[in-house]
C-alpha positions, -999 to 999 in steps of 0.1 A, spaced: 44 -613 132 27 -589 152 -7 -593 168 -34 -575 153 -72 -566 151 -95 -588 136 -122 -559 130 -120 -524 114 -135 -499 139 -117 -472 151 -97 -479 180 -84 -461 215 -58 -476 236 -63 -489 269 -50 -478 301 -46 -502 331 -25 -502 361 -10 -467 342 3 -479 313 -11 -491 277 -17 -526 269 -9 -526 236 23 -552 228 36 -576 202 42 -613 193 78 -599 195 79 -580 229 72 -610 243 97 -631 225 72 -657 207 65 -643 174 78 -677 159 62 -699 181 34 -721 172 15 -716 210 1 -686 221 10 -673 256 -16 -690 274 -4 -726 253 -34 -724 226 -29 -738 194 -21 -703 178 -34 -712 139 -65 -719 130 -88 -748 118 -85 -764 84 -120 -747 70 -108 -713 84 -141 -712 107 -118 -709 139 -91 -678 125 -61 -677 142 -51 -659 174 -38 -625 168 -37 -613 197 -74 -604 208 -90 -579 213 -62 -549 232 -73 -517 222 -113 -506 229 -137 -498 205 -138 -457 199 -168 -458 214 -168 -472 248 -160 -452 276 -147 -462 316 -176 -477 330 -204 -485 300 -215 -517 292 -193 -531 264 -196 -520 227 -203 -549 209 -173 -548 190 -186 -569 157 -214 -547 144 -209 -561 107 -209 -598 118 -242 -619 103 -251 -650 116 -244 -678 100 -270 -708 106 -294 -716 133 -290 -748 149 -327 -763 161 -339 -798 178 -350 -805 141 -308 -805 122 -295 -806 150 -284 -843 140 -261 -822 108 -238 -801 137 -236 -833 164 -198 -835 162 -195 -796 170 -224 -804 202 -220 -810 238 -243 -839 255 -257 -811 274 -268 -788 243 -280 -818 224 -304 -825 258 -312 -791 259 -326 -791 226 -342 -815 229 -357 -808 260 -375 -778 248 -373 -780 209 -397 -755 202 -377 -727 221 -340 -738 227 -319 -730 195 -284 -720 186 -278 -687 166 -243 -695 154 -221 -663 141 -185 -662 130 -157 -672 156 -134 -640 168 -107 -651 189 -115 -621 216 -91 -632 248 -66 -616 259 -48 -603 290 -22 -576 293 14 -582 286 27 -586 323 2 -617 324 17 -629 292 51 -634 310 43 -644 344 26 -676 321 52 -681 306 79 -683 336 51 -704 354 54 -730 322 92 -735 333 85 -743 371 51 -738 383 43 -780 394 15 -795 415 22 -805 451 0 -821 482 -12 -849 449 -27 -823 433 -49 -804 457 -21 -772 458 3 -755 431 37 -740 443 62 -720 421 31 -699 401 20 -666 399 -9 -638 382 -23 -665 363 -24 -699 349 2 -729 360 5 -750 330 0 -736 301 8 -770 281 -12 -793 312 -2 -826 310 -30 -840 325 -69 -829 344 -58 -815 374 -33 -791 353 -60 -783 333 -88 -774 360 -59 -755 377 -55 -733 348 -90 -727 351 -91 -719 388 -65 -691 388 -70 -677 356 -63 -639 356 -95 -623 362 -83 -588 365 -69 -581 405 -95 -561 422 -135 -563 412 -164 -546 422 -195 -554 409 -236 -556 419 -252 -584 401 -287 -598 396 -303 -635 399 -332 -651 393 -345 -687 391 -374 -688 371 -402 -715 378 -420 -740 355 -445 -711 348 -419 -685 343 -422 -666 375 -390 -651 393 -376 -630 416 -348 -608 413 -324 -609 438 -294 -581 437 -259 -588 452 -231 -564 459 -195 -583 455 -160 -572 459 -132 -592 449 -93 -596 454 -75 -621 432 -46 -617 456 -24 -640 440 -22 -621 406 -4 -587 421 19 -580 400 51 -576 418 44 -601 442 76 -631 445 71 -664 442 79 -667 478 56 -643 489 29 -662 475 43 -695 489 42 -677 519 6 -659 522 -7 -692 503 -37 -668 497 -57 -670 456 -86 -645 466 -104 -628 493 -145 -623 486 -170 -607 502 -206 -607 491 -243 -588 504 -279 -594 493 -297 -561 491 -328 -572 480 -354 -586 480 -361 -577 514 -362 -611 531 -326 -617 519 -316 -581 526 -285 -578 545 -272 -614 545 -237 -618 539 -210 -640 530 -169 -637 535 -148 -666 521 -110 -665 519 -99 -689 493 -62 -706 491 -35 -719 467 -25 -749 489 -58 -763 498 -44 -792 518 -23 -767 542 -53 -744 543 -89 -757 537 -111 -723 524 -125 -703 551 -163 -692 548 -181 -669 570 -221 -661 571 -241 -630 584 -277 -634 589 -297 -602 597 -322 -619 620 -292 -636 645 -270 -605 641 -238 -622 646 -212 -637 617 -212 -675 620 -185 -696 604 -194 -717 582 -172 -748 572 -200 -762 545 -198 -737 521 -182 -759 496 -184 -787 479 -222 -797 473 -235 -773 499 -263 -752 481 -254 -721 464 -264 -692 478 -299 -685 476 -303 -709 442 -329 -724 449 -313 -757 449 -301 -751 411 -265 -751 422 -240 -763 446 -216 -741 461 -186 -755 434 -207 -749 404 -198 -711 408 -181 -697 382 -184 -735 363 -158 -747 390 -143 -733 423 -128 -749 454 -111 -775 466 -103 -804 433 -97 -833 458 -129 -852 456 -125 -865 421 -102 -881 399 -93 -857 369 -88 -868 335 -76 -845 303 -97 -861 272 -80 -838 247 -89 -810 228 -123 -802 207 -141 -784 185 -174 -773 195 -202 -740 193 -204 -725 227 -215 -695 240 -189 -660 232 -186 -626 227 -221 -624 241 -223 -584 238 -258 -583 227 -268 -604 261 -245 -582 281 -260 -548 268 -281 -525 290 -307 -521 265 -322 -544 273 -339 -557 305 -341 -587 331 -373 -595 315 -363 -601 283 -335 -623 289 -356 -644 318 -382 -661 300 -398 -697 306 -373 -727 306 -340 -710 297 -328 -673 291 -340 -656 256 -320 -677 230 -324 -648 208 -297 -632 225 -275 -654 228 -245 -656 203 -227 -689 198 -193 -693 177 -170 -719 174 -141 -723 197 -116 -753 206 -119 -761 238 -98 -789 265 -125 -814 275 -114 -824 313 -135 -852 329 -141 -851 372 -153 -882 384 -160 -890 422 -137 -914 440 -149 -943 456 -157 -936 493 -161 -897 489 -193 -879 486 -213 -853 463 -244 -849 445 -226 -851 412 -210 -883 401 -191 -873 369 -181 -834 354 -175 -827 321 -159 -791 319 -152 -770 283 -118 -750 288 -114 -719 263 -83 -725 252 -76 -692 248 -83 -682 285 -87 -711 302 -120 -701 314 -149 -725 316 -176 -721 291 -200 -746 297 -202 -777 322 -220 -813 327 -231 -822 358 -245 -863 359 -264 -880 391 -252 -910 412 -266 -935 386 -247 -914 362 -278 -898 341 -271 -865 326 -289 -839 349 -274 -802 352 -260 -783 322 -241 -753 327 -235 -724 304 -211 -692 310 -217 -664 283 -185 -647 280 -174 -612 266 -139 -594 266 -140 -567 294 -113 -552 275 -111 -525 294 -85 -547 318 -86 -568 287 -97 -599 301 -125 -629 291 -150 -629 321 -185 -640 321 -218 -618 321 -244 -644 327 -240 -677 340 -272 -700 334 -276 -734 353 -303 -759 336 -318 -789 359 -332 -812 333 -353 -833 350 -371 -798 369 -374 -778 338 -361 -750 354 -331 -726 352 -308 -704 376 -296 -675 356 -269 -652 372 -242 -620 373 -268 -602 351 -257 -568 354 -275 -554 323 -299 -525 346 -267 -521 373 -236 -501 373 -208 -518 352 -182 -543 370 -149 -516 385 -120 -534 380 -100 -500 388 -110 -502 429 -85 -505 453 -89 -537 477 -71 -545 503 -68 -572 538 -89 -545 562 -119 -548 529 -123 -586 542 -126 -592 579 -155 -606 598 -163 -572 610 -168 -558 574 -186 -587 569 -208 -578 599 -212 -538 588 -220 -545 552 -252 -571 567 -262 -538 586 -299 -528 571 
């Protein structure tokens, strides 16, 4: 069977890293298998509201062109139902804790527009295969805080148990180098903001393509990342460098700051953990980036299974720049209106804290795509165990790499009525995957240049 495109527009092939991703079940050997590359259940469900994989989405639409903001590649699509605080009782099987509490936190504006599920991810052929090689020998060593024998992309793509799982998630192939200037905002009670713009480059270092196993044993690097605030002013020009590792027991992340007004890079061992996200406001903690990051070893990790559930995808229409910061950044949560929500199976892995360590959150509840491993949404509950951050990545296919990433992240403190909302990108230039990165891009003293106003 070969895979193929679940809509009808006209379509262009994709170039990346000079040659075209286009491929089939059969060049990679699995066109008989009941698993997808990545290990996702490769059918669909029972009612035919999840299709099955075929592949994703690996041409563009005719369309698009190097450096727009994504086509919304489903202009046919209708929505299906709305899901409100009043039925939300009728969908509570297919319904996280934390978007039941959401709507009912603010049921006269929270709702879910639901729309029909398109299995979008996918990643280029060479990805494909690395996966698959890692299946036979990738394994978990220093109890669970390192991987050994993996490369490009996810460990285990059958996980046997949590910290498998949350692996998968934290070295899932997100293209190799990334530039990219994104906007956040955290909104108050009244619905004030201010927007603060970030310039980021990227190397996921650990998914070259040609690189050995034993060169990656070796170098025992996952990613190097270096970030500047450009605005607003009193932020201008602060930086931060963080070198991030495979085996984090043999080498703990290293995290540097640069602070205009001291004019000197400072390391900075707390950027981790529970530390405050940069300028959040307090709405996140250094390891909610990206849903997860860092090092796993202060909880206990627990695979629950698989599940159904409506989570936030192909979120083209929030990604588009037609529209503007305003109209996504509106009182109590980002414009619902935007958002599209479909149904996806997701693993459901549980963090809780173990006895004698410390962080803010006591128990985690992360939503793995199963199709990408990337984390959709997240559940973040206080020492006495109540339910108090909800976490919701809105995905799209960049497929110009191909590969599922997030264009806005949104962070929800309950009990503050209040919201973080970031990598909005919608008024900047689109994220360049095609830059060239390399060691010399992440020293201390680039670090110390880019904080020069």
């Amino acid at each position: 069977m070969s895979f193929i495109i679940i809509f009808t527009l006209s379509l262009i092939p994709v170039q990346i890293y000079s040659e075209t991703v286009q491929y089939t079940s059969k060049d990679l050997g699995i066109e008989n298998t009941l698993l997808t590359p990545l290990g996702a259940q490769r059918s669909g469900n029972q009612d035919n509201s999840i299709p099955p994989w075929t592949g994703g989405i690996t041409k563009c639409p005719k369309n698009y062109k190097q450096g727009d903001h994504h086509p919304f590649p489903f202009p046919e699509d209708q929505k299906l139902f709305t899901i409100t605080s009043d039925n939300f009782h009728k969908y509570k099987d297919k319904l996280t804790d934390g978007t039941i509490a959401l709507l009912k936190k603010y049921p006269k504006t929270f709702f879910m527009q639901v729309y029909p599920t398109h299995r979008t991810a996918s990643m280029p052929k060479w990805v494909y295969e690395a996966v698959m090689d890692n299946a036979k020998q990738a394994r978990l060593v220093e109890n669970g805080s390192g991987i050994k024998n993996a490369r490009i992309s996810c460990p285990f793509p059958v996980p046997g148990n949590g910290m498998e799982a949350i692996w998968n998630h934290l070295v899932s192939f997100r293209g190799i180098c990334c530039k990219k200037i994104v906007v956040q905002a955290a909104p108050t009670q009244f619905g004030d903001y201010t927007l603060m713009r970030m310039e980021e480059i990227g190397w996921m270092h650990y998914s070259i393509r040609d690189q050995s196993i034993q060169e990656i044993d070796n170098n025992n690097i996952y990613a190097y990342f270096l970030q500047k605030i450009s605005s607003p002013p009193r932020l201008a020009g602060s930086g931060l460098l963080i070198h991030e590792y495979l085996n984090q027991f043999r080498d703990q992340r290293k995290a540097w700051t640069y602070q205009p007004g001291f004019r000197r890079v400072i390391r900075s061992p707390l950027v981790g953990y529970e530390y405050p996200g940069t300028a959040s406001d307090g709405l996140r903690t250094v390891d909610d980036w990206n849903m997860f990051n860092g090092a796993i070893d202060k909880y206990t990790w627990k695979l629950l299974g698989k599940k159904e559930i409506f989570v936030p995808y192909n979120c083209y229409t929030l990604h588009s720049d037609k529209i503007k910061y305003r109209d996504i950044l509106t009182k109590y949560h980002i414009n619902q209106k935007l958002v599209r929500y479909e149904r996806h199976r997701v693993w459901v892995v549980e963090a809780t804290l173990k006895d004698f360590q410390k962080h803010l959150y006591l128990r985690r509840l992360f939503y793995l795509d199963e199709d990408s491993w990337f984390c959709l949404a997240a559940e973040m509950y206080d020492r006495n165990n109540k339910l108090w951050r909800v976490a919701l990545s809105h995905t799209i296919n960049y497929y110009d790499v191909p590969v599922l990433w997030s264009t806005v992240d949104v962070f929800h403190d309950l009990p503050g009525m209040r919201y973080l909302a970031g990598n909005l990108n919608n008024e900047e230039k689109m994220l360049d995957f095609t830059i060239k990165l390399n060691k010399k891009n992440f020293t201390t003293q680039m670090l110390r240049n880019s904080g020069v106003r």
